[in-house]
Structure formats: C-alpha cells, structure tokens
C-alpha positions, 0 to 999 in steps of 0.5 A: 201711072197709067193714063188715058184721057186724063185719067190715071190710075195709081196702086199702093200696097201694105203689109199687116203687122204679121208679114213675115218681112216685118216681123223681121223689122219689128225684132230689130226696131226693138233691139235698136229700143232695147240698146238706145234704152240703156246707151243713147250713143249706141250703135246699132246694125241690126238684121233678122231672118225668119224662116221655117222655125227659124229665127237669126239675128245677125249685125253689129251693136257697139252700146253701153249696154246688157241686152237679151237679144233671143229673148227680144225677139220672142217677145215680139213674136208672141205679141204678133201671135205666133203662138201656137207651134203648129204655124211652124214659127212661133215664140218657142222656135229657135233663134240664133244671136250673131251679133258683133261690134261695129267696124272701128273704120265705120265708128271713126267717123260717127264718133266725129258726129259724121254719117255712118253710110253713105246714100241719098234719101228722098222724102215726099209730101202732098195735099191728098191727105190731111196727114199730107201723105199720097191717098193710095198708102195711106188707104193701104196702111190704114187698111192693114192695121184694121186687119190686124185689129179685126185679128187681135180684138177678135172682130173676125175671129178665124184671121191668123196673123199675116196679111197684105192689103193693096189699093188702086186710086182712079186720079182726075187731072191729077187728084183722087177721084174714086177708088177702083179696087182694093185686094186683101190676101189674110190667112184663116182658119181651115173651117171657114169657107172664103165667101165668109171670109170676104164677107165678113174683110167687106164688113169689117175692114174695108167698109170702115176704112174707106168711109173714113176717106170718103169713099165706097166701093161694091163688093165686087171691087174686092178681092179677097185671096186670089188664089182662092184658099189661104191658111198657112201663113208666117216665116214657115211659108214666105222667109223674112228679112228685115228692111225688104218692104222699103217701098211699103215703108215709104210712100208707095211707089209714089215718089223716089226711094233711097238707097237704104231700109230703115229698121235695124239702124240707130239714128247715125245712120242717114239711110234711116234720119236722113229719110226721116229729115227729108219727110220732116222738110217735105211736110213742112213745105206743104203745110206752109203752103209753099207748094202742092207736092214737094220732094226733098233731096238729101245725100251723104257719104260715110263721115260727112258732117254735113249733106252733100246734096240738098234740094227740092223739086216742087212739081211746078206746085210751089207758091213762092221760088225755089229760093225762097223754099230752100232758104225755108228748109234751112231756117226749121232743119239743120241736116248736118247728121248732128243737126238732124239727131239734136233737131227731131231728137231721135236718140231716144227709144221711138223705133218699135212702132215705125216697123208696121203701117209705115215711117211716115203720115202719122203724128206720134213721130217727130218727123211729121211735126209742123213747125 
C-alpha cells in the first residue's frame, strides 16, 4: 500500500464471469455439484483448461456416481455465451475427459475424516463494508458482475463475454476516502468505436456501482481498454486454468492467501473449507464487535484430524484479549476437518455460484452467516 503523509492507496481487481480462468473454475465447481448431487462423501480433484477450441478436464473423482463431464462443461460454456464458433471456443469445441480416482494413499487419510492436503489458509474480515469485506474487492466484484449483467440482460448490447474490472481506493488514516480510479477492459463488437464504449461502461456500470457505495468519480477517472481496441476475447486468446485467480477469489491482496485455489475441490480438502472456516471465524469476530479487522490462521497436514495452527491477529483493533477472542472462535467453530464439514454443512451442492465474484462477502453461503 503506497503511502504519503497519511494518505495511502490500495488496488483490487475482478474478473467477469466470462474470463478465461473462470470459466475454467465454473466447469469444475460444477462437476464437484454434479458428484456431490449423487455421492456427498464424493471426492473430487477437478482441474480444466481452456484454450484455443480446447477444453481438458483432467483430476481425480472417486464418487458414487455417473457424471458426463463433456456434457458439464459445455453447458457451462453456453450459459457463459461461447456460443458462436467464430470466438474460437464455444459449446461445439472439443473436450477431453482425463479423469481418474483418487490416490488410495491421499483417500486413507480422508476416510479417517483427516485433511486430504495439507497448507494454511488465511481469512480476513473489516468493517469497511457491510458485507464485512475490504471496499477496494467488494467494489471490484460488484463491478464485474454488473458487466456481465449489462451483457446478458443486453443493457449494452454490443459486450462479448470476458472482461476485468480494477479499483484504486484513496485510504485517510486508514479508512476509504474516495475512489481515485476504476480501469474496465471488456471485449465488443468490431462496429463500435471505444468512445461509445466507454460512454455507455461510464453509464451503465460504473455510475451505478459506485452509488451504491457511496462514491462518484469523473469520467476521466475511467479507463476503458488500454490499449485502445479490444474485440476478441475468451480461451482462443488468453488460455485458462482452473484455481489461477486465487487472489481475485480472495480478498484483493488485501490480507494474506494460502497455499491453495478453491475451485475443483470437495470440501475434504482444507485448501477450499479450511479457507471458507477462517472467513467464517474472521467475520464473526468483527461482527461481534471483538475487533476491527481480524485475520484467522489455520493450518494442516494431509490426515490431520484436527489444525496444526489456529490463531488470530486483530491489527491492535481488537476490543477485548487475544484470550478472549481465541476462546470466542472455539465456542461457534470446531476446525477439526469434521467440525468444519458438519459446522458450515458443505457436503452439499453450493460450489457453482462461488467460481465468479469471489468466495467471500456475499450472504447465500454458509460461510458469512453471523452466529
């Protein structure tokens, strides 16, 4: 965060529902639906790659259960609107199923309800918004998924699927003060020139973003397309990978990130609820009013039962003692990998809407409930 006299500033990004990465993370967050649909106790390793008319699903499942994978993936590339072949990638472009059962030397410990991987993992919670999440993501992620809906409900009617949003908050003594820049990169239609473009992303997008937070900014604040032309996107012209905007599904840079991606994964592995219980914990600290900001510190090896790490650092915003808070967390979360799954009830089909706008800050998971 760069600072100057008191004043500092601080850049998130977002990615639309389109980006090449997450339609990568949207295929296998349905397929870890589709096996938990049929088999609860499924487990599930799921990675994809999207690439010039390419799709590979590769991993390993070890489920009850009879899924089409192909098929999961072009249904989700055809609601994300890669329809028309001429983008190169679409719902007719081939895909590869690799997919084998899991190592039994990984499943010997999950079937003793131990961590199917080992890592840390880190959640964050603030007051800078209601949904208790750092404003420069938030803003970022609403951002996006005005995009895409400005897209599909034809507001702007020329947009073609993809597109990145990108925030930069002016802080004052540490708290949002105004918004010093938003950068929009979209892809359209050849027939329109970008000052329409921006014109209409000014309008439609960032206008009614930004009054929703309680902020304006002057068109010349936005950025639209550096470059200046952008028309092709999708896989044909940036490959995606399933888990590679960790940071994006995050918090923004904004607070630590653990050592694994979330998409793809059954809830066994801790990479994904162990990341979902630290937000869990983090958010209730805060909204108990405990502290300001709190970062949770968990951390496992493959087949541990129970975390090997499990802390709190509060910033020196907390209200009442490190004491108090920890035995706060123990009393609304037990982190044990069973604790967690029985806690926040994740064996269960939720994954799909988590692979855009985030895992965190918005109230349909089971995650950001306040106990």
């Amino acid at each position: 965060m760069a600072k100057n006299n008191g004043v500092t500033t601080f850049t998130s990004e977002s990615v639309c529902a389109g980006h090449p990465d997450k339609i990568c993370d949207a295929i296998s967050d349905a397929i870890v639906d589709a096996v938990l649909t049929q088999d609860r106790f499924g487990h599930v390793a799921c990675e994809v790659l999207a690439g010039f008319n390419r799709v590979v699903i590769s991993g390993e499942i070890t489920a009850n259960a009879r899924v089409n994978y192909a098929d999961v993936a072009r249904q989700q590339i055809k609601k994300l609107g890669y329809t028309d072949p001429n983008y190169n990638f679409s719902d007719k472009s081939p895909v590869e199923v690799h997919i084998h059962e899991q190592s039994p030397e990984i499943g010997v410990g999950v079937d003793k309800k131990g961590a199917g991987d080992q890592g840390m993992m880190f959640g964050y919670a603030c007051t800078e918004t209601t949904c208790l999440m750092p404003l420069p993501i938030a803003i970022a992620h609403a951002l996006t998924k005005r995009m895409d809906q400005a897209r599909e409900e034809k507001i702007v009617k020329y947009l073609r699927p993809d597109g990145k949003s990108q925030v930069t908050i002016e802080y004052r003594d540490g708290k949002p003060y105004k918004v010093i820049q938003v950068v929009i990169a979209i892809p359209h239609e050849e027939s329109v020139n970008l000052n329409k473009v921006k014109d209409d992303i000014y309008e439609s997008v960032v206008i009614p973003v930004l009054d929703v937070y309680g902020f304006k900014i002057k068109k010349d604040q936005l950025i639209v397309n550096g470059t200046g032309v952008w028309h092709h996107g999708g896989p044909a012209s940036d490959c995606g990978l399933t888990g590679r905007k960790i940071v994006v599904d995050g918090y923004g840079g904004y607070a630590r990130v653990g050592g694994g991606a979330f998409s793809g994964k059954d809830p066994t592995k801790v990479d994904r609820s162990g990341a979902y219980a630290a937000r869990f914990l983090a958010k209730n600290i805060v909204a108990a009013k405990l502290a300001d900001r709190a970062e949770v510190r968990l951390a496992y090896f493959i087949g541990a039962k129970k975390p090997t790490m499990q802390d709190v650092e509060t910033f020196g915003t907390n209200k009442k003692s490190h004491k108090v808070i920890l035995s706060f967390m123990e009393k609304i979360l037990d982190t044990s990998v069973s604790g967690i799954l029985k806690g926040l009830d994740l064996q269960r089909p939720i994954y799909l809407p988590t692979a855009a706008y985030g895992h965190f800050g918005r109230e349909e998971f089971p995650w950001e409930k306040i106990v």
